[in-house]
C-alpha positions in Angstrom: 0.0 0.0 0.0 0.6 3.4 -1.0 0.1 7.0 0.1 1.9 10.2 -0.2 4.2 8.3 -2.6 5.2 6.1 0.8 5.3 2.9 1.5 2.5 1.9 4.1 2.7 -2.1 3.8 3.1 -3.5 7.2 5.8 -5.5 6.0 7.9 -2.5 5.4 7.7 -1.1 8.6 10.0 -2.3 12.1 7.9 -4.0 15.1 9.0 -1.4 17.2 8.3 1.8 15.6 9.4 4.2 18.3 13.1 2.6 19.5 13.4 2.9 15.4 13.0 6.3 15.8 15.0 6.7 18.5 18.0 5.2 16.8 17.4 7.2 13.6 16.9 10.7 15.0 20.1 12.2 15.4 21.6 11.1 12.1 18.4 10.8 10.0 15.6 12.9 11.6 13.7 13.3 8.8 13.8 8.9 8.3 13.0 9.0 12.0 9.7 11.3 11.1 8.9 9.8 7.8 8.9 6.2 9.5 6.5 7.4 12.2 4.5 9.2 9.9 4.2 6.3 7.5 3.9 4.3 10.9 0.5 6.3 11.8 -0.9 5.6 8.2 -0.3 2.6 8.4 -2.5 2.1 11.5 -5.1 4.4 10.4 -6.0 2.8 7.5 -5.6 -0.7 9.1 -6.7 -0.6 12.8 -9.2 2.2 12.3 -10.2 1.5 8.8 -10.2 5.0 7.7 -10.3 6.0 3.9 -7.1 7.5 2.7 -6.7 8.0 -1.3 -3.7 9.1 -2.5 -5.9 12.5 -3.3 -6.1 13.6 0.6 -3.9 15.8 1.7 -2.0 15.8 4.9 -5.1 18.2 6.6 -7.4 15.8 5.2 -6.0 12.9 7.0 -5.9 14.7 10.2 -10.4 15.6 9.4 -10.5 12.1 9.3 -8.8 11.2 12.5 -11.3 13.7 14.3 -14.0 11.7 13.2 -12.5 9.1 15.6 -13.4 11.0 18.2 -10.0 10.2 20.2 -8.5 13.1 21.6 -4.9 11.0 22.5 -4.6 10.0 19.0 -6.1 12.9 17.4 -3.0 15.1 19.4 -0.4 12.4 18.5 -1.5 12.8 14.5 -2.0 16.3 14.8 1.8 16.9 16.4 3.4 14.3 14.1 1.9 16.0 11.0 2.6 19.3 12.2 6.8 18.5 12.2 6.3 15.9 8.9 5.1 19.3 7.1 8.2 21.8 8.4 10.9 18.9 7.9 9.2 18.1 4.7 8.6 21.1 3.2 10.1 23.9 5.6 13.2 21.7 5.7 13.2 22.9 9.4 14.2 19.8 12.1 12.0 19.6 15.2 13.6 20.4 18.3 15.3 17.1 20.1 12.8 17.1 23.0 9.7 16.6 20.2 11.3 12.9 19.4 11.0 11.7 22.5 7.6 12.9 23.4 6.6 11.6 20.0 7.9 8.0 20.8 6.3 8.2 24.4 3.2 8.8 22.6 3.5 6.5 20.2 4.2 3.6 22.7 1.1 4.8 24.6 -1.1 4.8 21.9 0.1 1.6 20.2 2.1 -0.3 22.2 -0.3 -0.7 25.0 -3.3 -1.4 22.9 -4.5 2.4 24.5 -7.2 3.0 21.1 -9.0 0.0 19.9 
């Protein structure tokens, strides 16, 4: 699977997302981002069933996630997307305290089953 011109397929993706991250950041922040981007995506459309075309935007992904009605997941997305759009096209790195919030919240969410 497909979206954003990135590679969603479970397969493609480590079993633990954040430590990934954690590796990657300060060499390859923008990996680190684009894997827990793709990450999120990845569980939207699979745990939550929610349908993303490769038409959606970024904004439209995060209407979608509102729909959800879960405000811990709805923050994570909203925060991940808001530093996957200035790396990705500000070319401006988060600051080195947004990775590990981002992982915390990541293991919440997913790692502990948190949203079902």
């Amino acid at each position: 699977t497909q979206l954003f011109g990135l590679n969603l397929g479970t397969d493609t993706l480590p079993d633990d997302i954040a430590s990934v991250v954690e590796q990657l950041w300060s060499t390859q922040p923008r990996e680190a981002l684009g894997l827990l981007y793709r990450g999120l995506l990845n569980r939207l459309l699979n745990d939550f069933n929610l349908p993303l075309t490769n038409a959606d935007t970024e904004g439209q992904v995060l209407q979608r996630v509102h729909q959800l009605q879960q405000p811990q997941l709805v923050a994570f997305s909203a925060e991940l997307t808001h530093h996957w759009q200035n790396l990705a096209y500000g070319h401006r790195l988060p600051a080195a305290s947004a990775q590990q919030k981002l992982s915390d919240d990541w293991r919440a969410l997913f790692n502990s089953k948190a949203i079902t």
